[in-house]
N, C-alpha and C positions, 0 to 999 in steps of 0.2 A: 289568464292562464296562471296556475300555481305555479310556484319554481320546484324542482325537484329535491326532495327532502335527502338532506345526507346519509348516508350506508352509515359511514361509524361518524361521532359525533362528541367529542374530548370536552366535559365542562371542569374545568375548575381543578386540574389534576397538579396535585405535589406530593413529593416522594424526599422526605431526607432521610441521608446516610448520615448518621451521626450528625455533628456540627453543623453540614454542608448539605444546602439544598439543591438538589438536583433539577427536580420540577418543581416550578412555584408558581401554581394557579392557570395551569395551560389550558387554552382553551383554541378547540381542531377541529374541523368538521373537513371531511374528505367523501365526494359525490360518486354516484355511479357512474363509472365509465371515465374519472377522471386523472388523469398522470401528473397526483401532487408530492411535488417536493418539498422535504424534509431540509433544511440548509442552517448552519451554526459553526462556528467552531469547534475545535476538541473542549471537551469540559461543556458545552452550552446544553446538554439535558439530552442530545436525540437519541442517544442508545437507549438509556434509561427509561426512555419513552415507550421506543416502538416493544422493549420488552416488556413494559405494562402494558400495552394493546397486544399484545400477543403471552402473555400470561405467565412468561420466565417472572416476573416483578409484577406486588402488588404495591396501590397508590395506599398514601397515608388518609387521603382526601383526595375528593371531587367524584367526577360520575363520567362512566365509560356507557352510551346509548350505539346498540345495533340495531340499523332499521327504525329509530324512532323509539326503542324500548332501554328501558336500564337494563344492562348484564351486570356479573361478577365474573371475570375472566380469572378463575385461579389457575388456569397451569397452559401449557400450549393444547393439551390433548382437550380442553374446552376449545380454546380458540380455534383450534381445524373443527369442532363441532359446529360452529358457528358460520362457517368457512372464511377464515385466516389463514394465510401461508406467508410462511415467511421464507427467503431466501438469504441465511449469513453470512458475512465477509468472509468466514471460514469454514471451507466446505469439512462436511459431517459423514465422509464417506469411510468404508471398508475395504482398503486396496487388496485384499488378495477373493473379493467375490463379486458377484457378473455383476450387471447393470439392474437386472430385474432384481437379482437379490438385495440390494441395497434399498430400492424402493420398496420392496414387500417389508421390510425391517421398518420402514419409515412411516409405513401405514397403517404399522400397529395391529392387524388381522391379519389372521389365516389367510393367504391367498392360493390359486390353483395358479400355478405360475406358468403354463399352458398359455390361459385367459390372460394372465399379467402383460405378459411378452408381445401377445395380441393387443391389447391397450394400448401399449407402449407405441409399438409402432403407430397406431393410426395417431393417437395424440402426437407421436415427434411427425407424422406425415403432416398434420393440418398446422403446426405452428413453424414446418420448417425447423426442428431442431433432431436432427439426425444424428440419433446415437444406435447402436446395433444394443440389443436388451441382451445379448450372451456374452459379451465381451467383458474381459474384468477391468475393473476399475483401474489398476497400476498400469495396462497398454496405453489408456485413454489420457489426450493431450491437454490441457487445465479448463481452456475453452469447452471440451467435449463434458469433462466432470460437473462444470458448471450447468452444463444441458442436462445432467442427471438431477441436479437439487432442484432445477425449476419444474424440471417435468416430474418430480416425486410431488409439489406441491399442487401444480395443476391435476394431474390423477384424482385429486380432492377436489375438484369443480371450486375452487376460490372462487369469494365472490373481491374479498380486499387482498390483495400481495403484498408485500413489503420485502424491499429489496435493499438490499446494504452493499453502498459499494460496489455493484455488479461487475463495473468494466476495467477493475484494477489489474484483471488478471487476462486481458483480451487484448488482441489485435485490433487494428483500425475497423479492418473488415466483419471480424465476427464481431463488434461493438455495433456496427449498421445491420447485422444479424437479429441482432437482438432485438434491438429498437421496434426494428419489424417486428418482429415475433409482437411487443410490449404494445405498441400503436393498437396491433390486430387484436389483444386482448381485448385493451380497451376499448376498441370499437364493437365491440359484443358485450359489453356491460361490465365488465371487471373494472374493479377501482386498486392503482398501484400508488403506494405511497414510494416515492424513490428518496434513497440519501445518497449526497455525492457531494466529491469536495473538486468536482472539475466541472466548473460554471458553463462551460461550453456549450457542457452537455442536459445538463438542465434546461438551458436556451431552447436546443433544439428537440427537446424532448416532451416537458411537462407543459401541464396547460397553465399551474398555477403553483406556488412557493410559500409557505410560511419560515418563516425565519428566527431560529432560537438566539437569544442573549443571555450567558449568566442565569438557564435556566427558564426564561420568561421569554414570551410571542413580544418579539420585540417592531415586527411589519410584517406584512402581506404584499405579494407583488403577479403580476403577471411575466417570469420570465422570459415568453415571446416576445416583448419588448420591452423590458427592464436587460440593458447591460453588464457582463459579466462584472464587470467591474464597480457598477449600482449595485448589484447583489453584494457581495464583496464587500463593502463598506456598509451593507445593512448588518452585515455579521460582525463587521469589527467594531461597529460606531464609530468610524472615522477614516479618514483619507487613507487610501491601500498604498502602502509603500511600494517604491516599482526599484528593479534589480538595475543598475546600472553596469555600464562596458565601457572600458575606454576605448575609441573605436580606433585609434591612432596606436594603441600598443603592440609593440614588438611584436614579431611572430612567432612560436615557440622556439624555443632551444636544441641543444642537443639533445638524446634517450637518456631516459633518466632508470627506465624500465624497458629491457628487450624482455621479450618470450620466444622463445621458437622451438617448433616441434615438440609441444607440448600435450603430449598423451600420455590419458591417464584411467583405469579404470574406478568406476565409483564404490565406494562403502557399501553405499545402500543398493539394497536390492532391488530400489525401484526409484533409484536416481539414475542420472547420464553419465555416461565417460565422456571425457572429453577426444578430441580427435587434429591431432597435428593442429593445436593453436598456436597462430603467431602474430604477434601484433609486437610494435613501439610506441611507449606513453612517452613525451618531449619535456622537457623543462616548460613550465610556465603555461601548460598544455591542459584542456579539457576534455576528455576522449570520453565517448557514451559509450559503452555496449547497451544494446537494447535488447528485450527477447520475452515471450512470455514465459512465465512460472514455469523450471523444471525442464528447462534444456540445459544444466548446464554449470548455470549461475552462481549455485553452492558452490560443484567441486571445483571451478575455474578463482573463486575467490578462496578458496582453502588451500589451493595450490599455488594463489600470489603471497598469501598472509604468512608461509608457512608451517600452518594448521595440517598439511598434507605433502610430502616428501617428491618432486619428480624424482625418475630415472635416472638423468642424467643432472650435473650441477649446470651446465650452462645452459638448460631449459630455459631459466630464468634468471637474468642478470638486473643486479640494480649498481645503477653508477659503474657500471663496466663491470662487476665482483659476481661470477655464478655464484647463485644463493642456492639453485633447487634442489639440495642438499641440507642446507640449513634450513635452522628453526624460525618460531613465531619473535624469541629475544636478539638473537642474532639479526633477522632482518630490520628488529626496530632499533638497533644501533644503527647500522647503517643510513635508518633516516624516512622510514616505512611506518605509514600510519594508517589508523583502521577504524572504520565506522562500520560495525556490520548490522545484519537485517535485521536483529532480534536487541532490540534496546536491554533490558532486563533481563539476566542471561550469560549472556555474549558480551553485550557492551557496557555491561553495570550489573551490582549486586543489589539487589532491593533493600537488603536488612543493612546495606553500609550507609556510611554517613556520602553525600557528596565529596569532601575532602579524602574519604578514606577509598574512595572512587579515581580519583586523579591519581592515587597512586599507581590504580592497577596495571598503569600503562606506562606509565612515565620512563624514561632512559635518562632523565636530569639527574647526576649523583647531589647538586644541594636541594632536593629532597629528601633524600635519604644518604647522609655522607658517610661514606664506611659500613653502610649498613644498618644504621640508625635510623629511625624517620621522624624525620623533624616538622612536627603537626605546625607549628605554627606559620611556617612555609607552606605545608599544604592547607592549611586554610585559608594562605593570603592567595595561593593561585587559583584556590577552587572558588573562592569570593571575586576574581578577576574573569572571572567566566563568568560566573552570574551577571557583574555587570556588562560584560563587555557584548553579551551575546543577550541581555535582557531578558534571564531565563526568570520565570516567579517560580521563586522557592523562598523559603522564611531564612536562609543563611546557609555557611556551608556545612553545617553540622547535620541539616535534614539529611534525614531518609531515601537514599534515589529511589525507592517506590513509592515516597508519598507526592511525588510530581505529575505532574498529569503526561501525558506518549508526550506531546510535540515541545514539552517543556524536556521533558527528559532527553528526548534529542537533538535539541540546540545544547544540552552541558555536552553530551558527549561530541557532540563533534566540533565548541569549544576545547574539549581537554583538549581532543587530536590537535586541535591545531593550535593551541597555548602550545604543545611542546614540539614547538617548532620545525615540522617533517620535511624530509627530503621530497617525497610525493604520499598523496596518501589515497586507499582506496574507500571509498565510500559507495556501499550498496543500499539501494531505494533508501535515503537519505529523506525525502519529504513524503514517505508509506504513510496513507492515514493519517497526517497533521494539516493542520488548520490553512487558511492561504496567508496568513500573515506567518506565520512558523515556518511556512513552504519558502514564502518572498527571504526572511530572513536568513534560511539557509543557503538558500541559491547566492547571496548576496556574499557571502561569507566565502563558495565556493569561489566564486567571481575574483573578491579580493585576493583571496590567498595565490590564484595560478597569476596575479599581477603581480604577485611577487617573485614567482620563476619557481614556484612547486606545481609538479605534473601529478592531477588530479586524473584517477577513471573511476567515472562512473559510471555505475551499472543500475538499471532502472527502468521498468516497465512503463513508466509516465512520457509516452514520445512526446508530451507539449513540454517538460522538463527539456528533454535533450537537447530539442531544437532552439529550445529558449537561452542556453548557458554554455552546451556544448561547442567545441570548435571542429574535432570530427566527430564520427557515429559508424559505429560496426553492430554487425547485430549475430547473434549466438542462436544458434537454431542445432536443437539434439547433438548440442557437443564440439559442432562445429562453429568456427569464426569467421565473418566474411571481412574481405578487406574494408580497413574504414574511410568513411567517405568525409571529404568537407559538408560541414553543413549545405553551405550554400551552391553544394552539385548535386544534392539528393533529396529527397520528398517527404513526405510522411505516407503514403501511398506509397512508397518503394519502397520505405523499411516494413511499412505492413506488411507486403508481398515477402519479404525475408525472414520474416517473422513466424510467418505461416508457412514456412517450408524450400520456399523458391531460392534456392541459395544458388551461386554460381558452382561451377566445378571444382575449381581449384580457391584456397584462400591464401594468400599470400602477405606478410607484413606489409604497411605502406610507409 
């Protein structure tokens, strides 16, 4: 009996960006009906990749075979010709229009949107993903907008899917949603290439794994019995460094940060208010809020940072001092530090040097004595990050956009904690980085609350929280539930919290 010939079929594919080789000589073959993983660090080629099999990026060299045949995939509107669909990390939607209308924009033709809405339905009836086709996109909750980009690609009868990232933005439950949905594709002949940086879920998912290094197939695995932790170290070429706890340390301290009665209405038109939140973060404390995308998260951290003014000043007090009247400089004297979502941006200048980075935030006057800034000081701290936190960068003088995400967010949240905070907030701190950049941060958080600075973080990653945290409260449309000890609550409980079920009342603990 012949073996089954592969759907798409990668010989020999490289792609350089200037100096720097992206893909160099990949060679992929992904089968009918099969759920293969994509797995590499940040920098190791897989974006690069799946958008030259999906036709955002063409190769310099090698040969892209559909079905046994050579293509040229120049643009995506080939690659759905082909049947390609892709699903990206960052949904591609239209918040002020329905659900049908975002898919008829996506499919590129004229549609009778009558017949659309009718599709719609029977496709979300037979795969289980129930979205109403009239509803607009700004009601609908991250999990639900995610069921719009899959089913605009399915509507195209894909034969290969590619999915990036899918469950960053999900609950426990709608992730075994999914799964479902993905299984049943598969078992009707669809081939998914999956990328994810939570091995777990690989394990339980794909049938089979290529694994990029520096660009290059560097092993093949079976992840149904290949360990998370095998995988892991075929990415890194080397032993995966593990987070350590002193299990005998102290137990937190006094508040170092109250909240209370903290309502606030949001900016944005199609952001959340918050709603009487109260929590206490402790000296020496790791406190998780969990929650998916967009309950919340923004204005709750704009409103600690703040970036966003309460009502009243003893909304929020740091070290006993109502701040929620004060600004983003005023609370960073007091001892307040911040890692937020958006590296590049928010948390760094692209066109600044590193060194010229570290100032942005600093409250150390010999940095800047009287006003002055005295570079050769910020080069020596900005070069004590580098080492300290093993960020790869060519010195302190680069570029912060010429670092790759997970390099970039190990300097910033060295600066944060080079300049010494009283507590500091750190939001999805390991977003999209590697599992050695994930391990090192987490390590970093670890250390710092042993030394008696109260840490909250905020982060959709529940195997984070549970992994580092010491309580966990979870944010659902604006409201906070009380937070629990790790070791009194579930992952399966803060799912269900996640997804709506919040108690009545929330109260600080």
């Amino acid at each position: 009996m012949n073996p089954v010939p592969p759907r798409l079929r990668l010989r020999g594919i490289t792609k350089h960006y200037g100096a720097t080789i992206a893909n160099d000589g990949i060679d992929l073959a992904v089968l009918p009906g099969e759920i293969h993983a994509l797995l590499g660090e940040n920098g190791a080629g897989k974006s690069t990749l799946v958008k030259i099999i999906y036709g955002v990026a063409a190769p310099d060299a090698g040969e892209i075979l559909w079905q046994g045949r050579a293509v040229a995939i120049s643009d995506p509107n080939a690659a759905r010709a082909l049947g390609i669909g892709m699903v990206f990390q960052h949904f591609s939607l239209f918040e002020t229009l329905t659900v049908a209308e975002n898919i008829a924009l996506g499919l590129g033709t004229r549609q009778d949107m009558a017949a659309l809405a009718a599709r719609l339905r029977d496709v979300a009836a037979r795969y289980g993903l129930a979205v109403d086709p009239g509803r607009h996109v700004h009601h609908l909750s991250v999990g639900e907008r995610q069921r719009v980009e899959i089913l605009r690609c399915l509507l195209q009868d894909p034969s290969l899917l590619i999915m990036d990232e899918p469950t960053s933005v999900l609950t426990p439950q709608e992730t075994e949603g999914l799964f479902a949905m993905l299984r049943r594709l598969a078992g009707e002949g669809c081939s998914i290439l999956y990328i994810s940086h939570k091995l777990e879920e690989i394990q339980a998912l794909c049938h089979r794994a290529t694994v990029l290094r520096a660009g290059r197939v560097v092993a093949e695995c079976d992840p149904r019995t290949a360990t998370p932790a095998a995988m892991a170290e075929m990415m890194i070429g080397g032993s995966l460094p593990q987070t350590r706890r002193d299990p005998g340390r102290a137990p937190a301290g006094p508040p170092c940060m109250v909240v209370r009665g903290l309502s606030l209405p949001s900016d944005d038109p199609f952001g959340t208010g918050l709603r009487d939140i109260a929590f206490a973060l402790r000296d020496g404390e790791i406190l998780g809020i969990a929650g998916v995308a967009g309950n919340g998260q923004k204005e709750l951290l704009a409103a600690l940072s703040g970036e966003t003014l309460a009502a009243r000043a003893d909304a929020v007090t740091i070290a006993g001092r109502p701040v929620g009247r004060l600004g983003v400089a005023a609370r960073r004297r007091l001892g307040l530090a911040f890692v937020p979502e958006e590296r590049l941006g928010r948390g760094a200048v692209a066109e600044l040097s590193l060194a010229e980075n570290a100032l942005l935030t600093a409250t150390d006057p010999d940095l800047a004595p009287h006003g002055f800034i005295c570079f050769d000081r910020l080069r020596r701290f900005a070069a004590d990050v580098i080492a300290a936190f093993k960020v790869v960068a060519p010195g302190p003088d680069a570029p912060a956009g010429s670092l790759s995400g997970g390099n970039m967010q190990k300097f910033i949240i060295g600066r944060e904690i080079g300049h010494a905070p009283r507590l500091l907030l750190a939001a999805h701190p390991t977003w999209g980085v590697d599992v050695g950049a994930a391990m090192a941060i987490h390590q970093a958080l670890i250390d710092l609350a042993a030394t008696g600075v109260g840490v909250l973080l905020v982060s959709e990653d529940l195997a984070e929280l549970f992994q580092i945290c010491d309580r966990i409260a979870v944010l659902h449309a604006g409201r906070l539930s009380p937070p629990r000890p790790v070791a009194e609550t579930t992952v399966d409980a803060v799912g269900l919290l996640m997804g709506g079920m919040m108690p009545e009342a929330a109260h600080a603990a």
